[in-house]
N, C-alpha and C positions, 0 to 999 in steps of 0.2 A: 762732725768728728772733733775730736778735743784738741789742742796744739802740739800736746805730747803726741798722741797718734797720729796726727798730721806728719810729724816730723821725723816720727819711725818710717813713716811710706816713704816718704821724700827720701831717707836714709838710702831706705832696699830700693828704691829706683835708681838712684844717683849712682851709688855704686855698681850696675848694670850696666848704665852708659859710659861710666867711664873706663871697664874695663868689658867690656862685649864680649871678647873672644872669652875669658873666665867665666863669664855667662852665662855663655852658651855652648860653652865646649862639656864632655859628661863630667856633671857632679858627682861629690863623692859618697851621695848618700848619706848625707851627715844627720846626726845624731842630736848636735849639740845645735846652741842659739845662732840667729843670724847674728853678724856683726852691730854691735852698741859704736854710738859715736863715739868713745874716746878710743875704739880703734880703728878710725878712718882721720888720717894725716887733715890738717885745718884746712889747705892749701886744695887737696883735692874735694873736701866739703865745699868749701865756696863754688869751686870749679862744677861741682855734680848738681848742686843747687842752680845754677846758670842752665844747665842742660834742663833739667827736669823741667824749668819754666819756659821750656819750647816744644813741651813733649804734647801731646793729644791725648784725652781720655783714651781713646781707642787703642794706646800704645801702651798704656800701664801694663804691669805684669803683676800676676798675684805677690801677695807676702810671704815667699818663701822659696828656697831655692829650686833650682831648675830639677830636673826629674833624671837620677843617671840613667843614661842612653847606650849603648854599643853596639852597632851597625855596620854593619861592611861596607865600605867607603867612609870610613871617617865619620865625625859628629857632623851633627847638623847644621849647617852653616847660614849664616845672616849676612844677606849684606844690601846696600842702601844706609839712609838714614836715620832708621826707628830700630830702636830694640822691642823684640814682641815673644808670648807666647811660643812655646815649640810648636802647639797643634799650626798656630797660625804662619809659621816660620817656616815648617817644612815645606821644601819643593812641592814634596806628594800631600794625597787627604791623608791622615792621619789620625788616631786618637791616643793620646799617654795616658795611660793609668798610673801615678806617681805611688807613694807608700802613702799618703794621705788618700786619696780616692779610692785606694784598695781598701784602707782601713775601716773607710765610711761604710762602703757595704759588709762588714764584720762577715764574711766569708771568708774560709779557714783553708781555701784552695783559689788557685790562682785561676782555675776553671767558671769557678762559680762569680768571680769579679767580674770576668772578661762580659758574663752571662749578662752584666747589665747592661755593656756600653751597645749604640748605634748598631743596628745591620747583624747583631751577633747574638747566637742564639745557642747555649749548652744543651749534649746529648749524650751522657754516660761518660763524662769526662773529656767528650772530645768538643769540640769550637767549631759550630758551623756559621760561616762569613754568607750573610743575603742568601742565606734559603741552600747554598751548595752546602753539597755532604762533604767530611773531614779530606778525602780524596781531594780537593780543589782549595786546601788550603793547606799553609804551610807553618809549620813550629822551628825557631831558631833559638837558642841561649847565649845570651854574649854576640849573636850576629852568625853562628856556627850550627852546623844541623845535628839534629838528635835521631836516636832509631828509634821504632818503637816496640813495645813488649808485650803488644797487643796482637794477637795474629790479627784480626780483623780491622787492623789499622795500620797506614803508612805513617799516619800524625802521631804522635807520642802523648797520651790522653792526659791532657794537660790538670787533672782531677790529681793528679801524683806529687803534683806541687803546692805545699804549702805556702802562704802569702809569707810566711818569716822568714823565706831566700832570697826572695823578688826586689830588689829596689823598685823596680819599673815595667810597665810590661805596655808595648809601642802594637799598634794592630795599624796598619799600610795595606789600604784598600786599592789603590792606584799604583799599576806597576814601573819598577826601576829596574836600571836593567844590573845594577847593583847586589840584587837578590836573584837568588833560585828561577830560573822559567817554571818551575811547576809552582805557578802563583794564579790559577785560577778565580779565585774569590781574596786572598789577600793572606795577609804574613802578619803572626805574631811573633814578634820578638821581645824577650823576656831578658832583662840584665839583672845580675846578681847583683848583690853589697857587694862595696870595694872596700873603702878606704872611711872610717869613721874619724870622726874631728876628733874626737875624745875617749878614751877608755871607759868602756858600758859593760855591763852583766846582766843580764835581763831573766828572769824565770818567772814561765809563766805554765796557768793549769788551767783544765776546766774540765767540768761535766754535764751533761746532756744524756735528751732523751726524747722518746716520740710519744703517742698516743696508742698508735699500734703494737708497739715490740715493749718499752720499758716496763719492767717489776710484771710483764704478761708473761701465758706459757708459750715456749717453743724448742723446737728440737735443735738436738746435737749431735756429737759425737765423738769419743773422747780424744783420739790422734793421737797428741802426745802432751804428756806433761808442759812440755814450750808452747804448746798453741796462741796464746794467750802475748805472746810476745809477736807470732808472725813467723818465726822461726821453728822450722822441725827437727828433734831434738835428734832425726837419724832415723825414726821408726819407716819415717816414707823414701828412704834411699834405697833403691832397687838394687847396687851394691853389697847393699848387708842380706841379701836373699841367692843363698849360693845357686840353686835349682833355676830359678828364673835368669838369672845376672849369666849362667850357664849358656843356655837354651840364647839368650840375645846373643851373647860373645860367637857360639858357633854358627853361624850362617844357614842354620835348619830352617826347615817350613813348621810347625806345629802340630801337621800332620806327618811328620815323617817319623820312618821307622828309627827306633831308640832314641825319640825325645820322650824324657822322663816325664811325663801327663801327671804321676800322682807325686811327685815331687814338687814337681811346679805347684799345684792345685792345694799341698800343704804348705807353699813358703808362701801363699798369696793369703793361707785364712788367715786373718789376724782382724777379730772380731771388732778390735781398737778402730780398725778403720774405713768399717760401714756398721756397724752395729748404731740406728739411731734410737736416741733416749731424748725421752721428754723432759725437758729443761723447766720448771715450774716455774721460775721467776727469770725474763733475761735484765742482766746487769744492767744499771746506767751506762751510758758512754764515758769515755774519758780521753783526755791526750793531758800532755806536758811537754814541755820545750823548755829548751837552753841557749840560750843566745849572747855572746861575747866579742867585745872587739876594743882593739887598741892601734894606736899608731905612734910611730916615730921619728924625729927627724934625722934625717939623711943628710950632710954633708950639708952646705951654705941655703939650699933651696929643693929639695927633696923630702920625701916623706913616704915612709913605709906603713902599710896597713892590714892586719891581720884579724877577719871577719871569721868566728865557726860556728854554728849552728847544731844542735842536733833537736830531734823531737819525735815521738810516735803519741798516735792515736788509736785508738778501739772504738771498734761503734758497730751495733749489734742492728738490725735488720730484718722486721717478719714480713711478709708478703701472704695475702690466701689472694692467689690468684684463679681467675674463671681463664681454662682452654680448653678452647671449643674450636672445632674445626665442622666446614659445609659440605654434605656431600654432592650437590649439585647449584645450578643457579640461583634456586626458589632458597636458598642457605637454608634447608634441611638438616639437622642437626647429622654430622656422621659417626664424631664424639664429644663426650661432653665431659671434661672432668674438674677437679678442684684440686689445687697443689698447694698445701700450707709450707712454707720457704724458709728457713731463716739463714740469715747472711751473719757472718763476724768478720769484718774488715779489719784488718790492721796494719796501720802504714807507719812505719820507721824513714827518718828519712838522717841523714849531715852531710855538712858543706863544710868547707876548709876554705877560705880563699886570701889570697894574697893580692897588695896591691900597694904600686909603686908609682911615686912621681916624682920626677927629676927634673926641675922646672916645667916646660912645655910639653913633657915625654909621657908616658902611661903607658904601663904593664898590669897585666891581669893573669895569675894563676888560677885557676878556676879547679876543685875536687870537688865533685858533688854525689852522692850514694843514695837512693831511694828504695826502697823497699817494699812492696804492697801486697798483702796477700790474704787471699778470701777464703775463706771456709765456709761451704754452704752441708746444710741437712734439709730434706725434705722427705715427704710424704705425700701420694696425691693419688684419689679417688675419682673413680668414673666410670663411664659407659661405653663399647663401642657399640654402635647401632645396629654394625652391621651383622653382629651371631647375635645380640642381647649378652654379653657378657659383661659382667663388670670387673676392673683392675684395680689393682689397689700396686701402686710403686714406690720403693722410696730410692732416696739415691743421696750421697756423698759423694761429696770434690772438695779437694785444697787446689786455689789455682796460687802460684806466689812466682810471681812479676818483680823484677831488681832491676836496674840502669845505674851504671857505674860511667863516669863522665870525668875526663881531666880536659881541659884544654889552658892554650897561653893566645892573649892577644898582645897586643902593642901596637900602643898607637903613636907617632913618632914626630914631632913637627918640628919645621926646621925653616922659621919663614914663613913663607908661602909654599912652601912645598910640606906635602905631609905623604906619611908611610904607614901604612896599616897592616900588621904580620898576624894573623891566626892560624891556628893550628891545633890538634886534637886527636885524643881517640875515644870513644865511647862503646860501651857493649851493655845489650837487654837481653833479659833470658827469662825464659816464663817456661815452670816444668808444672803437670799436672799429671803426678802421679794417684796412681788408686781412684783412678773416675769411677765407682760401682753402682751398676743400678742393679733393682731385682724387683719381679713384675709376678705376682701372685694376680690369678684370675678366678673369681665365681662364676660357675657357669650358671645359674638361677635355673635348673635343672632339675623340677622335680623325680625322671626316672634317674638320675646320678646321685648316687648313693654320698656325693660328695658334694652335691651342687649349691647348696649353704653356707661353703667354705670358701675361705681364699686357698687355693691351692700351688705351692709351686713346683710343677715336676720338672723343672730343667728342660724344657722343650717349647716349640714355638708355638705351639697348640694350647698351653698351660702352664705360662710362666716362663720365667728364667733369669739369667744372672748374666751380665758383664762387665768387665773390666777394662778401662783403658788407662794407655802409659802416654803423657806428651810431654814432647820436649826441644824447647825451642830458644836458637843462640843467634843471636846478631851481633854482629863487630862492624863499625863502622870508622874511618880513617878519615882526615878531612884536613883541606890546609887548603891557603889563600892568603894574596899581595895583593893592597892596592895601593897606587900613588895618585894623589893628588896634586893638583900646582893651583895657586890664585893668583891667575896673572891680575884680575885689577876688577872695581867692580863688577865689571859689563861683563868677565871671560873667568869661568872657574872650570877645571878638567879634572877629570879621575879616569883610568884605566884599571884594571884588573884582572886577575885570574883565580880560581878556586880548580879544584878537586877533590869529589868526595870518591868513597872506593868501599860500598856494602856489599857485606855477606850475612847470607841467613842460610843456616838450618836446622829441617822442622821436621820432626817423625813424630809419627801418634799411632802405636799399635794399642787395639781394640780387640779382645779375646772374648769369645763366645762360649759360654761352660754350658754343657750339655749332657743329658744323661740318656742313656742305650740299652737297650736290650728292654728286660721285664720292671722299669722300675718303679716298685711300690706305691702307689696314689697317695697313701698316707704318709709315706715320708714329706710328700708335698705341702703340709699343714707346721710343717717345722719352721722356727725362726731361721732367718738368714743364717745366722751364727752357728747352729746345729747343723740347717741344710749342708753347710759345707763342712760341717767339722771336721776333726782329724777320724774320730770314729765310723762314721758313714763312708769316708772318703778311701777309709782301709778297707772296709767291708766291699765297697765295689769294685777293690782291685784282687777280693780275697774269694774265689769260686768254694776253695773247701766250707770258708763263715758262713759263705748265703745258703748253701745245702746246710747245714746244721741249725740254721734258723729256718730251715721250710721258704727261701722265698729262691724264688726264679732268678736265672741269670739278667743279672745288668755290671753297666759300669758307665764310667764316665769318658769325653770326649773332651776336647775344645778346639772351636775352629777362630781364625783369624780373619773377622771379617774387615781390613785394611790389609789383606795381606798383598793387594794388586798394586798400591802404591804408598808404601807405610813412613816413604823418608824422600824428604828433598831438600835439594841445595837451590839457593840463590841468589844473584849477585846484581848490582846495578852499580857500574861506573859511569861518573860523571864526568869530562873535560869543558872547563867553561873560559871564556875571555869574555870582557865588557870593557867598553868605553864608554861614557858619557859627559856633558859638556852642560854648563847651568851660565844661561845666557841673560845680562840685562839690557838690552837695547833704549829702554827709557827707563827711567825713574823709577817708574809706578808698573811696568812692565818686567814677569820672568818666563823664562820658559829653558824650561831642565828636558837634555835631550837622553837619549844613548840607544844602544844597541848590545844584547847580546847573543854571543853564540854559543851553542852547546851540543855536544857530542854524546851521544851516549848507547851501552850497551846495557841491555836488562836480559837477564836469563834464568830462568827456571829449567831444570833437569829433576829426573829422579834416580837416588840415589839409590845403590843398591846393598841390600843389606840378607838379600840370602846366599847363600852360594852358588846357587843356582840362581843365572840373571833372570830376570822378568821381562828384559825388553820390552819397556812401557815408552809406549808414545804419546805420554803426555806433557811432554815438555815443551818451553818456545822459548825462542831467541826474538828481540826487537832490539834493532840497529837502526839509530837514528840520531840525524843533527838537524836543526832548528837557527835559523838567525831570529830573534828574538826582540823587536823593536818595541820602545815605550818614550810616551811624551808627552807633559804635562806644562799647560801656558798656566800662569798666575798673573792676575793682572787688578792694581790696587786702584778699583774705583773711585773711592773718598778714601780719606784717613779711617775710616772704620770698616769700609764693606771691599770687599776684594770678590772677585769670580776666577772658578777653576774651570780648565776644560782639558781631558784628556784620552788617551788612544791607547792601546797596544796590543800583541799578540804573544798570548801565554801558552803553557801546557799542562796536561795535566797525567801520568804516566798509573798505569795499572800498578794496583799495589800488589806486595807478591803472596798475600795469600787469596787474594784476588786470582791470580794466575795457577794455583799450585790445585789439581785435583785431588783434593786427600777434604774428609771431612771433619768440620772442625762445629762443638756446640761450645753458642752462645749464652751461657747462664744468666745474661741479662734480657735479653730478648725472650727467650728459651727457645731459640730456634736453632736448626742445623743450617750449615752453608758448607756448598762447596762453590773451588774455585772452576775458572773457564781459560785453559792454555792459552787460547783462540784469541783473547781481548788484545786490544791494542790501542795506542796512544789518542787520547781526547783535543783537541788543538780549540784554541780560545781568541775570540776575536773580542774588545772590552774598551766599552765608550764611558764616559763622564762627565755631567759637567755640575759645577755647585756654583753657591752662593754663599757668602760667610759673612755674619757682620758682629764686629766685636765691639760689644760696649764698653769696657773697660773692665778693673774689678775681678778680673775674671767670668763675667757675664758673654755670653756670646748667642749668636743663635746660625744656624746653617738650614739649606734647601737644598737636596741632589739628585740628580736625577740617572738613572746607569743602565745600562743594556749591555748583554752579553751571547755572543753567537757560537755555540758549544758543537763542532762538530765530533760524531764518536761519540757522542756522552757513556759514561760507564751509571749501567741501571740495574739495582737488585729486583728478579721477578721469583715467583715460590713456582713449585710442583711437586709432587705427590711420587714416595720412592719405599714401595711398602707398606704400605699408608700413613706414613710418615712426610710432614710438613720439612722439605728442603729450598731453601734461598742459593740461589744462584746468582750468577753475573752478567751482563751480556753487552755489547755496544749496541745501544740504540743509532739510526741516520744522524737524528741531528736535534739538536733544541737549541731555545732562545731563552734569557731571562731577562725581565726587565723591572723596574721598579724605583720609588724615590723613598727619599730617606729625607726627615724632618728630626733638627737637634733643638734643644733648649735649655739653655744654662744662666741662671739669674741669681744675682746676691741681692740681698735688702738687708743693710746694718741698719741696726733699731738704736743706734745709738740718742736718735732723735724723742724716743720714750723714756730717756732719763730712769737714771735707777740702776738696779736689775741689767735693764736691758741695755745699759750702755755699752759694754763688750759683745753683744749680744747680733749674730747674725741668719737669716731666714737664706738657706737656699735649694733651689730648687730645678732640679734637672730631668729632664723628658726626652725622650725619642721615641720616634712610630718610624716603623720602615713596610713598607707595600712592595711584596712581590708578586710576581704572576712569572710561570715558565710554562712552556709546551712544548713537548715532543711530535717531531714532526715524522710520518713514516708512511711511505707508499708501499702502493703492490706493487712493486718490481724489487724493493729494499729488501735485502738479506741479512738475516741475524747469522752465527757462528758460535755456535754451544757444543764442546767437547761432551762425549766422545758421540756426537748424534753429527749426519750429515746438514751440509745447511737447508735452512729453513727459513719462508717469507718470517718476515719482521714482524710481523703483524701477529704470528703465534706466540709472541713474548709481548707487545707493545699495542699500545690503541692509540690511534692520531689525535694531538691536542689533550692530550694527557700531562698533568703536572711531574717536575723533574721528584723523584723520594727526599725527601727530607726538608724540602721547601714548604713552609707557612705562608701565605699570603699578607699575613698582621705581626709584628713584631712592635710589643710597647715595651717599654720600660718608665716608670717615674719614680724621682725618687722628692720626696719631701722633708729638710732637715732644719733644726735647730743646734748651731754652734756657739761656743762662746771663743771669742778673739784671740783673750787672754789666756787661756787655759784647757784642757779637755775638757771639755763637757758637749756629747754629740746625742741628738734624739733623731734619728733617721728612721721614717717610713718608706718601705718599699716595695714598687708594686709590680710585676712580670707579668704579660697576660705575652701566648702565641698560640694563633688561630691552628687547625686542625691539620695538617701533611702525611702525605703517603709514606708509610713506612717499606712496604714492599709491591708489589705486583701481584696481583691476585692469579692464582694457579689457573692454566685456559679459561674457560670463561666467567672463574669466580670474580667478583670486583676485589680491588685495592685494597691492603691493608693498612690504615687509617689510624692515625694515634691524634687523639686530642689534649694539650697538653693544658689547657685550659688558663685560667685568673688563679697568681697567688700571691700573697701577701703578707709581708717581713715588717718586724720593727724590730731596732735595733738601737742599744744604749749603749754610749761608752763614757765613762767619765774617770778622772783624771786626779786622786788629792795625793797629798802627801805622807807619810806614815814612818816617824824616827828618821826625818831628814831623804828616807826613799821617794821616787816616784813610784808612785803606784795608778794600776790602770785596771776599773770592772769593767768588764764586759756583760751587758744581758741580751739575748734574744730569742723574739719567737717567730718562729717558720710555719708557713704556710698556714697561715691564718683561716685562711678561707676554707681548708680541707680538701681541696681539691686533689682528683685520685690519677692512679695511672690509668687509663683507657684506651685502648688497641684493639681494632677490630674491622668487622668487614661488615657493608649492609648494602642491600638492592633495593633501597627506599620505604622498604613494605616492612625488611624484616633486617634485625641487627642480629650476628654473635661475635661474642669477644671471643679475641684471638691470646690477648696476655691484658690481662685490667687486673687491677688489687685498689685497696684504700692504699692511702699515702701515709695521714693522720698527720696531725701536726707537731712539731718538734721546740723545744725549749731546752735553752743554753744560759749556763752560768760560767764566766770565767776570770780570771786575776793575773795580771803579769804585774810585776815590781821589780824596779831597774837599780843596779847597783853602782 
């Protein structure tokens, strides 16, 4: 290494040591350069210089500052001898993804970053930690909990977050008693930008596209003139439809006398929003983002800092998916169809955030708004076995998803004593209005004067059409103190309390159009758009028209098939206290203890929304508290290798659409799910022990090994409900998971090649992580599935079965070329995860089975100048290899895909320049 770079290391070490708690307390996400020696005082150069040369390779820390952090209980604390590493500093395991590690993986969501590190593995936006499903893991911002806008999720699908919000994003695999009890597999906690060194403006663009969907054909639909932004211009507000907006406000049934039927049935046609059209070319993708920040100083030793953000993206999506469903063991086809798909996501997101230091003190204002919303059109062709009929369906949905998030932390030190104040409110809401499908059937019917045709006559025999309305609000409250003291190395304490206080609720009315009496087979050959038009819809309420046109009485119906339970409320308050105590008995010896307790009430009800009650008992109440113990020895073998070992008892709590019996599809899956009243709390028993050895540099390498004792597990199994494929819920007795996890992290400066390559750095990082689970279930074991009486376990579960969504192989590698001096990044990377149960196969069909298979990313970013701007390209291409989506079920002999499409590969170009 040169003497000049020698003596920049030496610089950013020295100042480390000499001020540790600056260190290591959260940075500010800064923007600008580390500190140059002429602003470090002469006096404390010589002084940092003396430390440095007592320090051990093993204690170096990278070039560059600490990663901001916010955590409940305070920052991270060091203490002993050596300044090190967060991963290596933290009490707990831990991994930080700083804005640099994020950046390396050029992933545009904080979902897809996560997707690379140790034990963790991405699934439609959500983060599952060692093989558990989103349910056993938990999402925090700022240290503070989020709702989510998902119904089929408790976690907030972390796919909604842009990497341009993120300072840092911390994943705690080993429990504190600090965090949430529902910490079954581990907590991401995500901190914003604070506080920039320097006044920036950043704008940056890009465009992309796949193999599949780009400049290809696919379908659409026109909505409204806003589509295209994410935003609907009003055409889908159920409001502006007097007849409908009606009929909900009065508390009728759909069948009751003087609900207006042909009112309704003409404020619903509006052809804008299921009429699908063949899109001949779809767009390139695009986003753009804005990014800005300044600070000030405040008074003698203060400084104010003012981070906002905004950005949206568009990105276009075709899918030809194979679904096929078995009708018996031998998977005998029972239907077999093709669904050509296409998705237009668009996510809006801004951050506002403020942030203050007044010496030792930190405040955080936190605004953040996100936005995401999907527009899907399809088309999909097929057979059922069981008459020989063939369907042909298409179907239209906007789902659009918002989280609105303010919260205030402050973190307060005063000494040794320190104060941590958070607090907040958040709300998600996800409406999906105008779900429409319509189902034209051939009967291949030589005596049927029709049987060549698609036909749809409005009946279940021959087609038909529905419509559904959802709509769903969560508000979430949350606050929490905690104090700490350091009484001296050996003795640090914190106590705390939190309280969160959610509400959700969720109605989805589904309306059955139907047609009565004589009505015409040839009407049935009409587009959607006609079928319902305003013209046919008059004639079938008009007896004198149809006598004047020669045809027999008909008319129209519609029945509400959610009309048993179309709306619920539900809530989960939390009361929590912790204590914990971080002990050094020896030198080279830690062990961080605590305890928490937690109180809480979960309830689902349903809500009534006709005039007449329904008296549904499908609701449940679970009351329960939990002491909650966790504890973690660290103990520093050599100055480089350290071992962990640790213990504790988590939970993991039913989510509430988990709980809510109302049925809800999945447009990523394509499956329907309902919830199960019945479920109840999963309780976690969770062993660890590692090994970690830091070579300096940032190089490190770790060994861990973990078991986990899951009684209650919550498991999705399918069954057959009209012959219709539904996913349910149910507690299985009990499972185990257990498995090791292997890290590797190596730099190689080529400064030694001269040239070129003297700035010039090779690194390289890997993980494999090995799981195995099995559900354990006797014949004496009872399942509890609403509204059925109970039933052996064993009708839902097979003993020694893998837990859903757990992989056995988890790799990750990533291979890079850096230069020191400047940006300039060449990063290969590689994701392979072995094959996991997506669902429970229906009685005695096997498992449904997704293989996510080997892919492979390259990614460029470089860094020059342009009229005194920084500027930064981005290139990349995705999924190299082609690897597809694949889901399905097979009995050795014979496979059918349940949801498979190609993937195709994807190709990115983009530009930010800083001002």
């Amino acid at each position: 290494m040169s003497s000049g770079k020698r003596l920049s290391a030496l610089l950013l070490l020295s100042t480390a040591l000499t001020f540790p708690a600056a260190a290591l307390a959260q940075s500010t996400g800064a923007e600008g350069p580390p500190p140059t020696e002429e602003e470090v005082p002469d006096e404390e150069l010589t002084q940092d210089i003396d430390a440095a040369n007592e320090t051990v390779p093993g204690d170096i820390v990278e070039e560059e500052a600490q990663p901001d952090i916010s955590i409940p209980g305070g920052t991270i604390v060091v203490t002993g001898r050596r300044n090190r590493d967060v991963t290596r500093a933290s009490p707990q395991v831990v991994t930080v993804l700083d804005t640099a590690t994020i950046a390396r993986t050029g992933e545009g969501d904080i979902a897809g970053a996560l997707g690379r590190t140790t034990g963790l593995s991405e699934q439609g936006g959500l983060v599952y930690v060692r093989g558990l499903g989103d349910r056993y893991s938990l999402a925090l911002l700022n240290g503070l909990p989020l709702p989510s806008p998902q119904p089929l999720s408790r976690v907030v699908p972390l796919d909604i977050f842009p990497t341009s919000v993120v300072a840092s994003s911390l994943v705690q695999k080993t429990y504190s008693a600090n965090f949430p009890g529902e910490f079954g597999g581990g907590v991401v906690n995500l901190t914003t930008r604070a506080i920039p060194t320097e006044s920036f403006l950043t704008v940056s663009g890009s465009l992309s596209g796949d193999s599949e969907t780009t400049f290809g054909p696919g379908y659409t639909y026109f909505g409204s003139g806003m589509d295209w932004t994410g935003f609907d211009e009003g055409r889908r507000k159920v409001e502006y439809y007097d007849a409908l907006q009606g009929f909900f406000d009065s508390g009728a049934r759909i069948s009751d006398d003087g609900v207006d039927i042909r009112g309704i049935l003409k404020d619903i046609n509006d052809p804008n929003l299921y009429l699908v059209q063949k899109l001949a070319d779809v767009p390139a993708n695009f986003s753009a983002g804005l990014t800005a920040g300044t600070s000030f100083d405040v008074g003698s030793d203060g400084m104010l800092g003012i981070i906002a953000t905004a950005s949206i993206s568009n990105k276009w999506r075709n899918r030809f998916i194979t679904k096929q469903t078995a009708a018996n063991e031998a998977l005998e086809l029972d239907t077999d169809f093709r669904e050509f798909a296409t998705d237009n996501r668009v996510l809006t997101n801004a951050l506002l955030g403020f942030g203050l230091e007044l010496g030792e003190h930190k405040f955080r204002f936190t605004n953040l708004f996100i936005h995401d919303t999907l527009k899907r059109a399809s088309l999909e062709e097929g057979t059922d076995f069981q008459d020989g009929d063939s369907e042909l369906n298409q179907s239209t949905s906007w789902f659009e998803r918002q989280l609105i998030n303010s919260q205030f932390v402050g973190e307060l030190e005063f000494g040794n004593l320190s104060l941590d104040l958070r607090g907040g409110y958040a709300q998600t809401q996800r409406e999906a209005p105008f779900e429409w499908e319509f189902s034209y059937v051939r009967t291949n019917n030589e005596s049927d004067p029709y049987g060549d045709l698609f036909i749809n006559t409005l009946n279940p025999q021959r087609g038909g059409a529905t419509v559904a309305f959802s709509d769903l609000t969560e508000d979430l409250w949350f606050g929490g103190a905690d104090v700490g003291y350091f009484f001296s190395d050996f003795l640090s304490a914190t106590v705390g309390f939190a309280y969160t206080d959610t509400e959700r609720l969720s109605t989805r009315r589904q309306f059955d159009i139907r047609s009565t009496g004589d009505y015409p087979t040839v009407f049935g050959a009409f587009r959607p758009d006609n079928l319902l038009g305003d013209a046919l819809i008059d004639l079938g309420f008009d007896r004198d028209a149809q006598d004047a046109a020669g045809l027999g009485p008909f008319g129209y119906a519609i029945f509400e098939t959610t009309g048993s339970d179309p709306a619920f409320a539900a809530a989960l308050e939390v009361w929590a206290g912790y204590g914990k105590v971080n002990l050094r008995p020896f030198d080279r010896l830690t062990v961080d203890l605590g305890v928490r307790y937690e109180d809480a009430t979960q309830s689902v009800e349903a809500v009534e929304v006709f005039a007449e009650p329904l008296g549904s008992t499908s609701g449940t109440l679970l009351e329960n508290d939990y002491w909650l113990p966790g504890g973690t020895l660290t103990w520093e073998l050599t100055d480089a290798l350290q071992f962990r070992a640790s213990a504790s008892k988590t939970i993991a709590r039913p989510q509430f659409r988990e709980l809510i019996f109302q049925t809800y599809f999945d447009p990523e899956t394509n499956r329907q799910f309902n919830g199960n009243p019945r479920l109840i709390d999963s309780e976690l028993t969770n062993y660890e022990a590692r090994l970690e050895y830091y070579m300096g540099g940032g190089s490190r390498a770790s060994l861990a090994g973990f078991y986990k004792d899951i009684e209650n597990p919550i498991e999705v199994f399918t069954s057959f409900s009209d012959n219709a494929i539904i996913s349910g819920f149910a507690n299985a007795p009990q499972a185990e998971l257990y498995g090791a996890e292997v890290e590797f992290q190596y730099n190689i400066d080529l400064f030694d090649l001269g040239g070129w390559f003297d700035s010039q750095q090779l690194v390289t990082i890997a993980n494999y992580t090995y799981t195995q689970s099995e559900i354990s279930v006797g014949d004496g074991d009872i399942a509890r599935v609403f509204p059925f009486a109970d039933q052996p376990a064993t009708n839902f579960f097979d003993d020694g079965t893998s837990l859903t969504g757990q992989s056995d192989h988890l790799v990750n590698l990533q291979l890079g070329l850096e230069d020191l001096d400047r940006l300039s990044q060449f990063t290969l990377l590689l994701k392979y995860a072995s094959e996991r149960v997506t669902s429970r196969g229906a009685g005695p069909l096997p498992d449904i089975i997704e293989e996510p298979g080997l892919s492979l990313d390259f990614v460029i970013r470089q860094g020059f100048e342009i009229g005194g701007k920084e500027v930064e390209m981005k290139l990349e291409a995705r999924n190299l290899t082609g690897t597809d989506h694949e889901e399905f079920q097979t009995n050795g002999d014979t496979r059918i895909e349940i949801n498979s499409y190609d993937v195709g590969r994807s190709f990115s170009i983009g530009a930010s320049m800083k001002f």
